[in-house]
C-alpha positions in Angstrom: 0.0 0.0 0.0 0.9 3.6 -0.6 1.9 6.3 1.6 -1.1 9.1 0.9 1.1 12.0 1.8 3.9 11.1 -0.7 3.0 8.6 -2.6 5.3 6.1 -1.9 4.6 2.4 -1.2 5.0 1.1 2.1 6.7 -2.2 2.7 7.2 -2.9 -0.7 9.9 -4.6 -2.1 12.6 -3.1 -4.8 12.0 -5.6 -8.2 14.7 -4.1 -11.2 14.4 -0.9 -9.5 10.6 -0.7 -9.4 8.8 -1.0 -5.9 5.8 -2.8 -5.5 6.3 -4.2 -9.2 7.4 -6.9 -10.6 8.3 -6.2 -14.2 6.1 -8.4 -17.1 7.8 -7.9 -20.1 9.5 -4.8 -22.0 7.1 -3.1 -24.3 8.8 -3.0 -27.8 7.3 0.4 -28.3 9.2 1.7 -25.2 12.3 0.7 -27.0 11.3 2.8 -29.7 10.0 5.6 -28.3 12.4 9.0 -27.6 10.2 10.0 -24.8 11.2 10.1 -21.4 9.1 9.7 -18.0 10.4 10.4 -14.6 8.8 9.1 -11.2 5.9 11.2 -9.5 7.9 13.6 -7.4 5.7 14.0 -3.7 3.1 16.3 -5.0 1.1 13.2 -6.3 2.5 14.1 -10.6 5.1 13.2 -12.4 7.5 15.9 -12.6 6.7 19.1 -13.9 9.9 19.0 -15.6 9.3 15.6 -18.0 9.8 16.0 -21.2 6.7 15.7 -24.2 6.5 12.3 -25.7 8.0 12.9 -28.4 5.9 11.7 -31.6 8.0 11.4 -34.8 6.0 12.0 -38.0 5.8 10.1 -40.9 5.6 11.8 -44.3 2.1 11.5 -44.1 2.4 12.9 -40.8 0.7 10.6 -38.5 2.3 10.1 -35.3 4.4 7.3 -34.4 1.4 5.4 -33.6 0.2 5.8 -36.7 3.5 6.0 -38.8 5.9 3.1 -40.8 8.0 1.5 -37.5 10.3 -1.2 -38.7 8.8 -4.3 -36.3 11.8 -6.7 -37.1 11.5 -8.5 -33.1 9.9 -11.2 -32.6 8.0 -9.6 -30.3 6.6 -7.2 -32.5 5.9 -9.9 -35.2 4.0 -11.7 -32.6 2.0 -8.6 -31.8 1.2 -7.7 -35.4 0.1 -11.8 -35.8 -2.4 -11.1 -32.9 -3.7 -7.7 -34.4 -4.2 -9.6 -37.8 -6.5 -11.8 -36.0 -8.3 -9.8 -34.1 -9.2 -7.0 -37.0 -10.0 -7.1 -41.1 -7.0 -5.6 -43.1 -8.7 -2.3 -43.8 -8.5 -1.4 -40.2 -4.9 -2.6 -39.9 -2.1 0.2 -40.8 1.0 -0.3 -42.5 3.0 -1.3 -39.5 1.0 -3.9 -37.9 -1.0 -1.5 -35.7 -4.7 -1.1 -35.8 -5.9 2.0 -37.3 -7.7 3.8 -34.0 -9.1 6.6 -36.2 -11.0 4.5 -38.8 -11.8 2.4 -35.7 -13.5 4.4 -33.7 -15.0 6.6 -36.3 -16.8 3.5 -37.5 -17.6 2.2 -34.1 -21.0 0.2 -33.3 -21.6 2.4 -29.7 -24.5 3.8 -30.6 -26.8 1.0 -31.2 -26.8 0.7 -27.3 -25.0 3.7 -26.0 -25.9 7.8 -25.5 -23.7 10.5 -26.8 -23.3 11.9 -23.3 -23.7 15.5 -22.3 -20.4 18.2 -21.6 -21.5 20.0 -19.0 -20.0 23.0 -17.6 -19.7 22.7 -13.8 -20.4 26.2 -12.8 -19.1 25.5 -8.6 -16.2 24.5 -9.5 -15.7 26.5 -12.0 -16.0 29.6 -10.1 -13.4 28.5 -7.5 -11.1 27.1 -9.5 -11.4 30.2 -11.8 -11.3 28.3 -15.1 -14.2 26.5 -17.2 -14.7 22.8 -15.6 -16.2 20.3 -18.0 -17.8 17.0 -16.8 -18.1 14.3 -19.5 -21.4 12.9 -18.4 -20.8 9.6 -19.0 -22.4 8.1 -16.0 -25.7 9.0 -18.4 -24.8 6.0 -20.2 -27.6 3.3 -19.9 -25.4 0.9 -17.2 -24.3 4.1 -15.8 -20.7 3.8 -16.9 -18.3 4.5 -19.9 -17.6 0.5 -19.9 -20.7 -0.4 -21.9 -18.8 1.1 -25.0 -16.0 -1.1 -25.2 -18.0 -3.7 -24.3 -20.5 -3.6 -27.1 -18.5 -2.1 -29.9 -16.1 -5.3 -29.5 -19.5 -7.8 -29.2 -20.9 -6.0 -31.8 -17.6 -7.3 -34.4 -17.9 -10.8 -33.3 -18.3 -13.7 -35.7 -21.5 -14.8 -35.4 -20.4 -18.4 -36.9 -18.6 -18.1 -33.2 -20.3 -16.1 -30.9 -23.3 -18.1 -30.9 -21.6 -20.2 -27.9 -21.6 -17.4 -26.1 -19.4 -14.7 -24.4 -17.6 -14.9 -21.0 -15.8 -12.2 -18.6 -14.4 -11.9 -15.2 -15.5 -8.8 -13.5 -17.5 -8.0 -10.9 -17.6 -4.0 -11.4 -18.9 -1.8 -15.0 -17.6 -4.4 -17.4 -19.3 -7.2 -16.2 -22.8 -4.6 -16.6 -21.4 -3.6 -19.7 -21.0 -7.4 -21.3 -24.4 -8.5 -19.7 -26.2 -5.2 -20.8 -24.7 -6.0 -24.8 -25.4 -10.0 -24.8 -28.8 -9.1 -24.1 -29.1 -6.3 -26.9 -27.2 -8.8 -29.2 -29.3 -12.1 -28.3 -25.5 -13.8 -27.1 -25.4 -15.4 -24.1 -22.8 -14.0 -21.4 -20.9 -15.7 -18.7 -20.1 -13.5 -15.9 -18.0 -15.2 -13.8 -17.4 -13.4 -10.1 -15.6 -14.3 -6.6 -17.4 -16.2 -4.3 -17.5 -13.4 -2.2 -19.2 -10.5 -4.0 -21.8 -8.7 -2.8 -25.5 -9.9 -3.8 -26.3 -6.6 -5.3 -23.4 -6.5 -7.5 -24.1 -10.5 -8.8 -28.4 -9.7 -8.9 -27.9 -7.0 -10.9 -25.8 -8.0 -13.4 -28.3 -11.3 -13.1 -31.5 -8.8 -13.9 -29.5 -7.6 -17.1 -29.5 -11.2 -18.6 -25.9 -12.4 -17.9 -25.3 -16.0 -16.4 -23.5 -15.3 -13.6 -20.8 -17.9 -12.0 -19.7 -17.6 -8.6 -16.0 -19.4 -8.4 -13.0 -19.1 -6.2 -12.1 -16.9 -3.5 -10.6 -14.1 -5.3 -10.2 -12.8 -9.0 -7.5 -14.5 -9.7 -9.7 -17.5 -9.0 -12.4 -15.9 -10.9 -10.0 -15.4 -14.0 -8.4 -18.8 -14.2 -12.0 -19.9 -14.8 -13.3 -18.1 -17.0 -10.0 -19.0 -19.1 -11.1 -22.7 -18.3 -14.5 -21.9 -19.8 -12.9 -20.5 -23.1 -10.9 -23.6 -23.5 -13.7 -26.0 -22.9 -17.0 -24.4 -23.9 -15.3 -22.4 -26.9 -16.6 -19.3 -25.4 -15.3 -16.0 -25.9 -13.7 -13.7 -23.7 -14.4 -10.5 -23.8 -11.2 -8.4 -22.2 -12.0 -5.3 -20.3 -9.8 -3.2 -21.9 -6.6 -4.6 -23.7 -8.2 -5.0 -27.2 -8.7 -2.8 -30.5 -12.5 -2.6 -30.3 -12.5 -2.2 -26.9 -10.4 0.8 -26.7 -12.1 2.0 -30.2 -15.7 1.8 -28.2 -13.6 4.2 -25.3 -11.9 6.5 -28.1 -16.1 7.8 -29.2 -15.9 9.5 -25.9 -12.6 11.6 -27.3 -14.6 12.1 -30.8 -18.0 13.9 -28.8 -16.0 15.9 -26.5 -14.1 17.4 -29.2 -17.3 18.5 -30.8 -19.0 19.9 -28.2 -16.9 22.1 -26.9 -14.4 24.9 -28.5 -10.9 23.0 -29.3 -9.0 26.1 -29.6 -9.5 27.2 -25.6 -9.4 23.1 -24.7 -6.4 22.8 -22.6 -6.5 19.0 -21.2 -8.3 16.4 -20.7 -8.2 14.4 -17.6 -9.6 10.5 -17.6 -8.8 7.9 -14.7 -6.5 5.2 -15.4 -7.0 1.6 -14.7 -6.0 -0.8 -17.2 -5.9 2.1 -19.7 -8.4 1.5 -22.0 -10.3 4.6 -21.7 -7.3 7.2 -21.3 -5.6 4.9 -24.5 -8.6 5.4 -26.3 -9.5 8.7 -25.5 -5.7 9.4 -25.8 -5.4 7.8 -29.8 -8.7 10.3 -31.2 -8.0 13.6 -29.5 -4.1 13.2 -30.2 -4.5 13.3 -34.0 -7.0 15.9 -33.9 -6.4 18.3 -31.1 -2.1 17.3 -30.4 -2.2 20.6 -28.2 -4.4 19.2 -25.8 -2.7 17.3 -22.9 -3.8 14.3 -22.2 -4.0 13.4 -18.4 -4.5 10.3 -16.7 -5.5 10.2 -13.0 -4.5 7.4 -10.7 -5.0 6.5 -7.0 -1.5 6.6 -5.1 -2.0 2.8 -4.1 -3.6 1.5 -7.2 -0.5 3.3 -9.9 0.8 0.9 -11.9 0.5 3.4 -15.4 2.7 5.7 -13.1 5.3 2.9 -12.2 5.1 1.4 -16.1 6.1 4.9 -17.7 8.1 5.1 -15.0 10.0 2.3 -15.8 9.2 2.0 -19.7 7.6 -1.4 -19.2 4.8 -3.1 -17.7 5.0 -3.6 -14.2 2.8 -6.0 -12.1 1.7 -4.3 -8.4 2.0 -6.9 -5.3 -1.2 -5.2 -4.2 -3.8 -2.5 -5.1 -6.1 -0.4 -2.9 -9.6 -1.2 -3.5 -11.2 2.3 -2.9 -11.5 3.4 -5.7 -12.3 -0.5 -7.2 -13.0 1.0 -11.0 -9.4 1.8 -11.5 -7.6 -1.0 -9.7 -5.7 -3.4 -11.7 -2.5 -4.5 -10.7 -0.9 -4.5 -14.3 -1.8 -2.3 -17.5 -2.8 -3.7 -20.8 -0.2 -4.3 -23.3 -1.4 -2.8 -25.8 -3.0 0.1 -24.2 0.1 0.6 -22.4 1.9 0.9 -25.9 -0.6 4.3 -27.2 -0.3 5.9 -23.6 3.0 5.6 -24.0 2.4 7.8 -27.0 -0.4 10.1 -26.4 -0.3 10.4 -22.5 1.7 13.9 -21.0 1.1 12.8 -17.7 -0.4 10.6 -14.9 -1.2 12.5 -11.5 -1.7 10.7 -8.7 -4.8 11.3 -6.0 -5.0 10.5 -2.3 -8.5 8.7 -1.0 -9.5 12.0 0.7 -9.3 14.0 -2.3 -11.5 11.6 -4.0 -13.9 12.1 -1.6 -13.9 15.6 -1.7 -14.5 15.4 -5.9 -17.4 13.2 -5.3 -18.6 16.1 -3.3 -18.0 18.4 -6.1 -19.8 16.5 -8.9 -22.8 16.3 -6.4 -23.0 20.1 -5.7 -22.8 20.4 -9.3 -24.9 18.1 -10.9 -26.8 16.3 -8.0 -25.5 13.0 -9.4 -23.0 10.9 -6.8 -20.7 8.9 -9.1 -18.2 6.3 -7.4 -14.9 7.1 -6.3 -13.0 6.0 -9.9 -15.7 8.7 -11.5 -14.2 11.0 -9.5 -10.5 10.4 -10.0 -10.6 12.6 -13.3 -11.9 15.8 -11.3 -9.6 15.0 -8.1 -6.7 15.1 -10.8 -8.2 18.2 -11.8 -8.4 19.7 -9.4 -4.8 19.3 -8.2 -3.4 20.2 -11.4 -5.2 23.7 -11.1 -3.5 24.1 -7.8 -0.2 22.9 -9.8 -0.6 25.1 -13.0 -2.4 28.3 -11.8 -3.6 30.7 -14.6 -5.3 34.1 -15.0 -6.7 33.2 -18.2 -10.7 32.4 -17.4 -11.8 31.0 -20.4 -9.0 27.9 -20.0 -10.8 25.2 -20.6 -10.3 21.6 -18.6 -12.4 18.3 -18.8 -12.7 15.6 -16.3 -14.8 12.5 -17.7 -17.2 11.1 -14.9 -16.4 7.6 -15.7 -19.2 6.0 -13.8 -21.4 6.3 -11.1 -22.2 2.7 -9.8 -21.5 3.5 -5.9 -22.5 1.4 -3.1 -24.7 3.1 -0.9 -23.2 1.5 2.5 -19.7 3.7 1.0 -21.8 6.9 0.8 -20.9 7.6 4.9 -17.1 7.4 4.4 -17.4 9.8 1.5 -19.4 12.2 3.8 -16.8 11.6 6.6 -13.5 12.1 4.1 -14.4 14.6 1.7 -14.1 17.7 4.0 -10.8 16.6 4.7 -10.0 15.7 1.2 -10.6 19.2 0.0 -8.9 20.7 2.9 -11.7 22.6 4.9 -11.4 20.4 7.8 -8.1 19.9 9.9 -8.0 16.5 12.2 -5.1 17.6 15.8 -4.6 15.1 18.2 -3.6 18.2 20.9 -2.2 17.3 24.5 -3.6 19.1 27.4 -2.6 19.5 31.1 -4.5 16.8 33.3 -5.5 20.2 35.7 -9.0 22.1 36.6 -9.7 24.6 33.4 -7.3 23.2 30.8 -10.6 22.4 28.5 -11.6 25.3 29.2 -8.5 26.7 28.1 -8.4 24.7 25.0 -11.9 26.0 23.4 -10.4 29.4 24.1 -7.3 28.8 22.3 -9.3 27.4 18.9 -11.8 30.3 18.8 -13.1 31.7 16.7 -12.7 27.8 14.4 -15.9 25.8 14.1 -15.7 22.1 16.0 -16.7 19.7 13.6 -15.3 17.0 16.3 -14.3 16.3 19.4 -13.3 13.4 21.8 -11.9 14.0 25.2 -11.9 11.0 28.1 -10.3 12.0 31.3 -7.3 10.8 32.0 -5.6 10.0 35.6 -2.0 11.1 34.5 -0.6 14.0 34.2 -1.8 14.7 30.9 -4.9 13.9 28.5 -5.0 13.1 24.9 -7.7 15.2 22.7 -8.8 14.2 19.1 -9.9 17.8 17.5 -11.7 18.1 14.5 -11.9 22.1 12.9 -12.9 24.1 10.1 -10.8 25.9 8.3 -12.1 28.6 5.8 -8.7 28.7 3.6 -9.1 29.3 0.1 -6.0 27.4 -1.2 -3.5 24.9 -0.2 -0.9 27.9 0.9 -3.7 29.6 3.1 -4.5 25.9 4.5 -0.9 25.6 5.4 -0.7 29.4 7.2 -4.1 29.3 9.1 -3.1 25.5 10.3 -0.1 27.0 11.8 -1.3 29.8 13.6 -4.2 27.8 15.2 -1.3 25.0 16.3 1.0 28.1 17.6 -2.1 29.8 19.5 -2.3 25.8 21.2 1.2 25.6 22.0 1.8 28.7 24.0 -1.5 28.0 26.5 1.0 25.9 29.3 1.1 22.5 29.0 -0.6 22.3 25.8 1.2 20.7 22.3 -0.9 19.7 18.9 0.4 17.8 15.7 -2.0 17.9 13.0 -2.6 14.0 12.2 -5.1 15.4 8.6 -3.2 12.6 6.6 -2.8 9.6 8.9 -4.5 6.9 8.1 -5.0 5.0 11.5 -6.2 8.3 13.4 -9.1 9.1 10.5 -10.1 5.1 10.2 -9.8 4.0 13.2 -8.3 6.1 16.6 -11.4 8.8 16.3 -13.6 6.1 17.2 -11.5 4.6 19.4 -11.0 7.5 22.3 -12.0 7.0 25.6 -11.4 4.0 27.4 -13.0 3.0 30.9 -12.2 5.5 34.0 -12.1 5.5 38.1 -13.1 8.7 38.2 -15.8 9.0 41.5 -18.7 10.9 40.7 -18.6 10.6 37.0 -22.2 11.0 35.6 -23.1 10.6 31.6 -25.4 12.5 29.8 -26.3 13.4 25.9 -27.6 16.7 24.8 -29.5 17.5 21.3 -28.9 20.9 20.2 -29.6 22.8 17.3 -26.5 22.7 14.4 -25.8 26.4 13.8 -23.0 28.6 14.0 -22.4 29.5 17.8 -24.8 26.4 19.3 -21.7 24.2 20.4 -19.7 27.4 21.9 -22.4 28.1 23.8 -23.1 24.8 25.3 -19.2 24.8 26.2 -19.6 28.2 27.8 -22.8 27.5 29.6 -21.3 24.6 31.4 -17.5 25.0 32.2 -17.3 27.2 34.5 -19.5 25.0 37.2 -18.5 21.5 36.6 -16.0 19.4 36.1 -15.6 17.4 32.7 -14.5 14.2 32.5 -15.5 13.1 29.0 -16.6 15.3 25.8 -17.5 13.4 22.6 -19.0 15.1 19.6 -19.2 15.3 15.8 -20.6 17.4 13.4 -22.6 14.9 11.0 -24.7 17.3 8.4 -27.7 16.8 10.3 -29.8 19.8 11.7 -29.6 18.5 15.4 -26.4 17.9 17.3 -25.7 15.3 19.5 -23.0 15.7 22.7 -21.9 13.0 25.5 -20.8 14.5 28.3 -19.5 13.4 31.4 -19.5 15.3 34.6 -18.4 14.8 38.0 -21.0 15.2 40.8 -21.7 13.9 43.9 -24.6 12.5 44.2 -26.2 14.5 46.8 -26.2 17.6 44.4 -27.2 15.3 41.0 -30.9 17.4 41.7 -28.7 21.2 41.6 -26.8 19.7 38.5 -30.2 18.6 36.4 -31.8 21.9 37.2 -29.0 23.8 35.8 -28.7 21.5 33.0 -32.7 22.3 32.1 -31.6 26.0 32.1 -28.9 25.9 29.3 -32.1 25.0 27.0 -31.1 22.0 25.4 -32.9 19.0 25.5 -30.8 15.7 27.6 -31.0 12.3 28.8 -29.8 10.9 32.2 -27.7 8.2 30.5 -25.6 7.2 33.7 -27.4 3.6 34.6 -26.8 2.3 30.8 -25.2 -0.7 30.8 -23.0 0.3 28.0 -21.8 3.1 29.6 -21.2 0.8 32.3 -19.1 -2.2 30.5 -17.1 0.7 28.3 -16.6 3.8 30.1 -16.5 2.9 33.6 -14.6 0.3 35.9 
């Protein structure tokens, strides 16, 4: 897995240079490409300084893609053999390659599929202070870009062949996409899926018409039989990405961007990268049209193998991939997609899983859609090269294609939880306080004026007590982040006794320590209660400065969840004798409570 605040993986091993990879096989166009790639530097991109692939022109000028290559290895015989029997001669260039442009521009898509809307996101637009452009293609009829591929290479199959049928191992958009086309087509589809898959992934690829197959405990499982099938049924595979038609069906999407918007102020495109079908694609169209715009992939930091293969200039093979964003994670790229993005791709920047939160946010303020977190890999790569590439020309022009929006509803609360982290309005501090009468007290002075969005004290008997702090911050940009962050930590350090380190980007504190504070207590006298109050600005600050300044507080948990009514545990030390003084005053403040101090939970958790 990946480091999120550099990028780099942790506990992986060194293969030929490459960590976390375990190089395939060298990629005969890397041998003959004059590009150059360098890793991602810390920022998340590869380095600003790379140079442009460099695409030699033919005397028909056509790219190298495109162009006479002399394929005299073996390898690239073998490659040319496979193209040959994958494609008619027509769509086959001079060099062995397949001929994208004719390819896509006679492409079966829209039998089944949409052209999908461009639509200018006006929020983020204005903030970023340049013209956003979503590629809708979460319209599409399965919800996802995958349907293209799918059908445009079912669409070209035999029918002396595909009458047996048509498998694939997926449990994601392709396996929609393959079920959604055999049932268009009249060919029966395989979908063969893990064992463990969710029932709502499996039923509704079920409902679309594909026979699904539940085999093995993982995909590799899954894979090795669906190759079994296609040995001893005769049935077909149909590859998710690493095939002509495939990538031709992805390549429309470059062809309808390019006429619906103005080509002259289009500056790049962004697409996420998995196996690189869609940025190859997209990549192969808009590069022999539009060669001034930059195409950008967008990767997840622990799910980068196109960063580590044009990295290294070959095809690597990840140990392990993080399943977050589950669209975009494959441990290896496609050979032959890996060839064109070679080619046609300027750059791949990499995203962190907060950030991807935070541009699912953005697409939903925007369009009231929620797409899943790879449909929101292109906008989070967005939106950090903005940051990256600032401009004071308005009218630059970027798009981020919205590759899908197939999310699972149980993910929609981490989303919530991440994204205001992810786009840097929130700041997580575990902060240290003296163990002494009015060092909370002391605490909420030192972070005023700064909203609360969380809070989780428990008291402890030594000489100091550990809170987890969660604040707003109103920073426009990554530099005023960085500046308001440090004042607010320097404001904490000089109240006596008091020390915070911001723990935004650690991964244990955000999954798991935040839900963890507390522990059970010997305090005498300790009483629990839980307050509703109303969630507007001031309501919290006022409950804090109602109550400190009579009673002591031994535990203080609360977080700001987007709902219109608060919710605070308190605990408070009171003899019993004056619990009757305590609930009057407590009826004062105004806000509604429960006596929550004979729970048996509170009991077996919180107290010894």
């Amino acid at each position: 897995m990946s480091d999120p605040t550099t990028g780099k993986p942790n506990g992986s091993t060194v293969v030929n240079g490459s960590p976390n990879a375990v190089p395939l096989r060298s990629s005969a166009a890397a041998a003959s490409s004059t590009s150059t790639t360098t890793p991602p530097n810390g920022n998340g991109t590869s380095s600003p300084g790379r140079p442009t692939p460099a695409r030699t022109p033919s005397v028909s000028g056509l790219s190298r893609t495109e162009s006479l290559v002399d394929f005299a290895t073996a390898e690239a015989d073998e490659r040319a053999a496979r193209v040959r029997k994958l494609l008619p001669e027509e769509f086959i260039l001079p060099n062995g390659h397949p001929d994208y442009l004719r390819l896509i521009l006679t492409s079966r898509v829209y039998e089944v599929c949409k052209e999908t809307s461009l639509s200018h996101a006006v929020n983020i637009s204005n903030r970023l202070e340049c013209k956003v452009l979503l590629k809708r293609e979460d319209e599409q009829p399965v919800f996802s870009f995958k349907l293209r591929g799918a059908y445009n290479k079912m669409a070209h199959l035999d029918p002396a062949q595909s009458w047996r049928g048509v498998v694939c191992s997926s449990a994601g958009n392709h396996a929609q996409g393959v079920a959604y086309s055999a049932r268009k087509l009249k060919i029966p589809a395989t979908i063969v899926m893990p064992e463990g898959t969710p029932s709502i992934k499996h039923k509704n690829v079920s409902r679309m018409g594909g026979h699904v197959v539940l085999h093995g405990p993982d995909f590799d499982a899954a894979k090795q039989e669906c190759a079994r099938r296609v040995q001893q049924d005769g049935l077909i595979d149909i590859p998710p990405f690493d095939d002509p038609y495939v990538i031709a069906g992805q390549g429309t999407i470059g062809m309808e961007l390019l006429r619906q918007t103005n080509i002259q102020k289009l500056e790049a495109i962004f697409c996420c990268v998995g196996g690189g079908g869609l940025i190859g694609g997209v990549g192969v169209y808009v590069k022999r049209i539009a060669p001034h715009v930059k195409i950008i992939g967008v990767e997840a930091y622990d799910a980068n193998a196109m960063v580590q293969s044009l990295a290294k200039g070959e095809r690597v093979v990840l140990k392990e991939v993080g399943l977050f964003a589950d669209g975009a994670a494959v441990k290896a790229v496609g050979e032959e997609t890996f060839r064109i993005c070679q080619e046609v791709v300027d750059e791949v920047i990499q995203v962190t899983t907060d950030e991807t939160c935070a541009a699912i946010k953005d697409v939903f303020e925007d369009t009231r859609s929620i797409v899943e977190p790879a449909g929101a890999l292109a906008l989070a790569g967005l939106k950090k090269y903005v940051a990256q590439n600032p401009s004071s020309d308005p009218t630059r022009t970027l798009v981020a294609i919205t590759s899908g929006a197939n999310m699972n509803f149980d993910r929609l609360r981490f989303v919530a939880e991440r994204a205001t982290l992810g786009e840097g309005k929130e700041a997580l501090l575990a902060v240290e306080i003296p163990e002494r009468p009015g060092s909370f007290a002391e605490l909420i002075d030192a972070i005023m004026p700064h909203a609360v969005t969380e809070f989780s004290y428990r008291y402890n008997d030594g000489r100091a007590a550990n809170v987890l702090l969660g604040l707003s911050l109103t920073a426009a940009n990554a530099a005023e982040r960085v500046q308001q962050l440090g004042n607010l930590m320097a404001r904490i350090a000089s109240t006596e006794g008091m020390h915070a380190v911001d723990v935004s980007g650690d991964e244990l504190a955000k999954s798991h320590i935040r839900y963890l504070m507390g522990g059970r207590s010997t305090v005498p006298h300790e009483r629990l209660y839980m307050f509703n109050f109303p969630e507007r600005p001031g309501a919290l600050d006022k409950f804090l400065a109602t109550l400190r300044p009579r009673y002591s507080i031994s535990l203080f948990q609360y977080r700001n969840e987007g709902s219109d009514i608060g919710k605070v545990l308190t605990g408070i030390l009171c003899p019993d004798a004056e619990v009757g003084e305590l609930e009057t005053y407590l009826s004062e403040i105004g806000y509604p409570w429960v006596d929550c101090t004979e729970s048996n939970v509170f009991k077996s958790f919180l107290r010894n």
